[in-house]
C-alpha positions as CSV (number, residue, x, y, z in Angstrom):
1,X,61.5,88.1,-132.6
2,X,64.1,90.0,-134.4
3,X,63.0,92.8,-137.1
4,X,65.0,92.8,-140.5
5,X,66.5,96.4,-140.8
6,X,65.7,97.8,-144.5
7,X,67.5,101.1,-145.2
8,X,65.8,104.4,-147.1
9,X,68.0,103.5,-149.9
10,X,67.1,100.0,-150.9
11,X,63.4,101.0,-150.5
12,X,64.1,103.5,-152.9
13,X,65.8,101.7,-154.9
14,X,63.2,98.6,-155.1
15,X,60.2,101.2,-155.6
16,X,62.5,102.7,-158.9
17,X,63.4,99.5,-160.2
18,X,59.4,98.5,-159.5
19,X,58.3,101.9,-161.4
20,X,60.6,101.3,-164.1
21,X,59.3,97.7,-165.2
22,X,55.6,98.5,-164.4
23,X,56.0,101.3,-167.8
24,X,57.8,99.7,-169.7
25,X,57.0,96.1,-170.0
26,X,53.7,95.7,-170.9
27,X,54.8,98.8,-174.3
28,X,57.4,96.7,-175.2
29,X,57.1,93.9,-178.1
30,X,58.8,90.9,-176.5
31,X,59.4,89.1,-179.4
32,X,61.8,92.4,-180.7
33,X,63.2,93.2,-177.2
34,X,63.9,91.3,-173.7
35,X,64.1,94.0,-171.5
36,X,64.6,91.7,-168.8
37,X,67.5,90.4,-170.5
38,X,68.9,93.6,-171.5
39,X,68.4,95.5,-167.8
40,X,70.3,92.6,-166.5
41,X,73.1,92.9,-168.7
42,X,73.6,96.5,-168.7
43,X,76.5,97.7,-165.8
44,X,75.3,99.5,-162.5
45,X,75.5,102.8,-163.4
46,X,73.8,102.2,-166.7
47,X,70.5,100.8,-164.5
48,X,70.9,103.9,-162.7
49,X,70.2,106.1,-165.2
50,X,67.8,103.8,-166.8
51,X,65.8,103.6,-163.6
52,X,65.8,107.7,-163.7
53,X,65.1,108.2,-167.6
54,X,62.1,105.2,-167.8
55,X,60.3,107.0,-170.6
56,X,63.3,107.1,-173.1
57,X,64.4,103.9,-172.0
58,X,62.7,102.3,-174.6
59,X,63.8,104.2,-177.8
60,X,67.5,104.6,-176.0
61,X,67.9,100.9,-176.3
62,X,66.1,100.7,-179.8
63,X,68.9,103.8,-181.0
64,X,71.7,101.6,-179.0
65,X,70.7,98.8,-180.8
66,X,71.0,101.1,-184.3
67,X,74.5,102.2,-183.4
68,X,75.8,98.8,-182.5
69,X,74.6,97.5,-186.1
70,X,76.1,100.9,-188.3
71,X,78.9,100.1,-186.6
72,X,79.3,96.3,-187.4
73,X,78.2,97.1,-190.8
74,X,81.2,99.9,-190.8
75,X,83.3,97.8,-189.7
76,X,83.2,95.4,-192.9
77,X,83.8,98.1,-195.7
78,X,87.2,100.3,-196.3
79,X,85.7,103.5,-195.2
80,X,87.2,103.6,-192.2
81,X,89.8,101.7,-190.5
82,X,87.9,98.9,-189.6
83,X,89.0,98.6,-186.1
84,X,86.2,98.2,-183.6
85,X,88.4,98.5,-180.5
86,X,90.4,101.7,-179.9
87,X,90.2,102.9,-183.8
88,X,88.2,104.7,-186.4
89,X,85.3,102.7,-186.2
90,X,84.9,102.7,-182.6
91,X,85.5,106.4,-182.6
92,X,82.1,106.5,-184.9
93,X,80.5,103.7,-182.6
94,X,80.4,106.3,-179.5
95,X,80.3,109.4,-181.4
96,X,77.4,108.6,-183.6
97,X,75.2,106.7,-180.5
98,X,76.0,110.1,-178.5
99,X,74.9,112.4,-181.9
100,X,71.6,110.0,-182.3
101,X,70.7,110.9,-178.8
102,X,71.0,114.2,-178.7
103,X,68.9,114.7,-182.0
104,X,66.3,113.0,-179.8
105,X,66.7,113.8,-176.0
106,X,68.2,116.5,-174.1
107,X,72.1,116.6,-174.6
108,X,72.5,116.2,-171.0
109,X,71.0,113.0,-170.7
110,X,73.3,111.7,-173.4
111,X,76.1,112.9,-171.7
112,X,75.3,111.3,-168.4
113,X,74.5,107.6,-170.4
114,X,78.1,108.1,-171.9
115,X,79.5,108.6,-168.6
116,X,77.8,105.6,-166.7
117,X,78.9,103.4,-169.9
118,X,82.4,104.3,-168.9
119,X,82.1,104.0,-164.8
120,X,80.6,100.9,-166.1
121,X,83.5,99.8,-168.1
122,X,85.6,100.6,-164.8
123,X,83.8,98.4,-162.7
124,X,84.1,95.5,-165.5
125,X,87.5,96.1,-165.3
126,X,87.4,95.5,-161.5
127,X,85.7,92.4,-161.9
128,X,87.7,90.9,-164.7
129,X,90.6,91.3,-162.6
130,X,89.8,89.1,-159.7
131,X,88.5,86.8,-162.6
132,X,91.7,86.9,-164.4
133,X,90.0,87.6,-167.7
134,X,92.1,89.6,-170.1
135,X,90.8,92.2,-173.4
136,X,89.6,94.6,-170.6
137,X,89.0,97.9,-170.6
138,X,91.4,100.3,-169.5
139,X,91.6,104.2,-168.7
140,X,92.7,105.1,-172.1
141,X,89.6,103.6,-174.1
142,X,87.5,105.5,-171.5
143,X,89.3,109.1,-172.4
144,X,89.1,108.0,-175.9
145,X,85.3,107.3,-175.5
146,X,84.1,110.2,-173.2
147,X,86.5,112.3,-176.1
148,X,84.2,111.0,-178.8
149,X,81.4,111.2,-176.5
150,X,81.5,114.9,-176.6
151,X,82.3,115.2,-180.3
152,X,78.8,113.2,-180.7
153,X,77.2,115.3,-178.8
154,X,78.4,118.6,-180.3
155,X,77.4,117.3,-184.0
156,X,74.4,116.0,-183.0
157,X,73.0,119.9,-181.1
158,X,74.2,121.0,-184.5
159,X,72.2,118.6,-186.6
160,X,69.1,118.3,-185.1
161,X,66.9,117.6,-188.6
162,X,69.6,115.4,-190.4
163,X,69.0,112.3,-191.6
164,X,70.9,109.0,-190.2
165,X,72.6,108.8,-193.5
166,X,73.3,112.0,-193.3
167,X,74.6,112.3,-189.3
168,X,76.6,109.6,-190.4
169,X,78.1,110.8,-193.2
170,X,79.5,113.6,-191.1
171,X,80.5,111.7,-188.3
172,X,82.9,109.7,-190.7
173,X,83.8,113.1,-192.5
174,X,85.2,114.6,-188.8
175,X,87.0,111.2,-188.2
176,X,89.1,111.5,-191.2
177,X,89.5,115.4,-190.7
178,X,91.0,114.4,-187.2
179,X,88.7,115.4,-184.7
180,X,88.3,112.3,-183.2
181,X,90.5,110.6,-181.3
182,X,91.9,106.9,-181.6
183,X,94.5,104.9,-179.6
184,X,97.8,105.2,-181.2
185,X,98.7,101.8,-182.9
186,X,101.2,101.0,-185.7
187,X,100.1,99.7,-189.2
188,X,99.9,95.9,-187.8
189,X,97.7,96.8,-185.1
190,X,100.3,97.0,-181.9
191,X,99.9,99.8,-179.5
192,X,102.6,102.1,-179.2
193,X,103.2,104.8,-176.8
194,X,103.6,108.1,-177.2
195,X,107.6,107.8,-178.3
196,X,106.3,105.5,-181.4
197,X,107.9,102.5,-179.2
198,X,105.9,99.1,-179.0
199,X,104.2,98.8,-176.2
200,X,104.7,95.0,-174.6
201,X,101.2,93.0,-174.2
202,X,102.7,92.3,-170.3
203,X,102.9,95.9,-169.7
204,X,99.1,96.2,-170.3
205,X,97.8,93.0,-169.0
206,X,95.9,93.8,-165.7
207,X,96.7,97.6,-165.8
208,X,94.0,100.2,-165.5
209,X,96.6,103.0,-166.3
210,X,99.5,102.3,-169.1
211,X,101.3,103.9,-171.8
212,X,99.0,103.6,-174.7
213,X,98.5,107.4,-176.0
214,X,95.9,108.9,-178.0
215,X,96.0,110.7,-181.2
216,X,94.0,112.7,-183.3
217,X,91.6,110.3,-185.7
218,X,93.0,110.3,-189.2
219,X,96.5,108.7,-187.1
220,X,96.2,105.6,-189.3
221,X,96.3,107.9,-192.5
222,X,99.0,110.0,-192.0
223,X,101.2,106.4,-191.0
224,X,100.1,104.8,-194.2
225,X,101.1,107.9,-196.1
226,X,104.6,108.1,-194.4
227,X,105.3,104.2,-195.3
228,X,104.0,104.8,-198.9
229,X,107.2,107.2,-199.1
């Protein structure tokens, strides 16, 4: 009869993963959250550190869920940019889910969820290759995010007792005072590089590493101030 060799590190990991859903499930109202669902959908390194934080799982997805939906709601005034991928508004997207955090957990473990989010975004990017699926992510969005990231985190140590109104309000005050970054686009929404030249979609289809540049976060205002002249 042969024996099934298990190693240390899958018993580990099935005894985590076990640990993880024996807390939180039966808390959790399943008609607000399928934690199932969301655990499932999340990237490797994001289970990781869910299966080693499992008592601020729960309110990290609930302030996830927050960010996502200020964001969206951003996204459909003239406050900001409006652009979700690579501008203003993702700039807030990252740097206000990394300020929320801190206010409530220890910065550290916001900084290490931002930086599984992005080894997660790398290993999508793996993936989507071999599927030849295109609007990946690249390592440009990643600086951009884990640039944000920071910023977040730095407000959100200094603003402990704010409001979300209020957190947000200054979040969106440091984008348009440039301390943010953005990827470097012209006014129609076309990535340039870092000579204000076009970039060709073909030279970023499929490419982890490209020209796209960043720039400091009130980028779009300065352009539309130059054209006005």
């Amino acid at each position: 009869m042969k024996l099934i060799s298990i190693s240390k590190k899958a018993i580990i990991r099935t005894l985590l993963v076990s640990l993880y859903l024996s807390i939180l499930i039966p808390s959790l109202n399943a008609q607000k959250y399928n934690l199932l669902k969301e655990f499932k959908n999340i990237s490797r390194p994001e289970k990781w550190w869910v299966i080693f934080h499992p008592f601020i799982a729960k309110k990290t997805l609930y302030l996830t869920k927050e960010t996502l939906w200020s964001a969206d709601s951003l996204k459909k005034t003239d406050i900001l940019d409006g652009d979700i991928s690579g501008g203003q508004v993702d700039a807030f997207k990252h740097s206000y889910w990394m300020a929320l955090l801190t206010q409530n957990f220890k910065w550290r473990k916001a900084r290490n969820l931002g930086k599984a989010h992005e080894k997660g975004n790398y290993i999508t990017f793996k993936k989507g290759i071999k599927r030849g699926k295109e609007n990946l992510p690249d390592k440009i969005s990643s600086e951009m995010d884990l640039w944000n990231n920071r910023k977040g985190i730095e407000i959100g140590l200094d603003n402990k007792n704010s409001s979300r109104t209020q957190l947000q309000e200054i979040i969106i005050d440091s984008i348009k005072a440039g301390n943010m970054k953005i990827i470097k686009k012209d006014s129609s929404g076309k990535f340039m590089d870092k000579n204000n030249n076009i970039i060709p979609p073909d030279r970023l289809k499929g490419r982890w590493e490209n020209n796209k540049c960043l720039v400091p976060s009130d980028y779009h205002g300065r352009l539309k101030k130059h054209e006005i002249r």
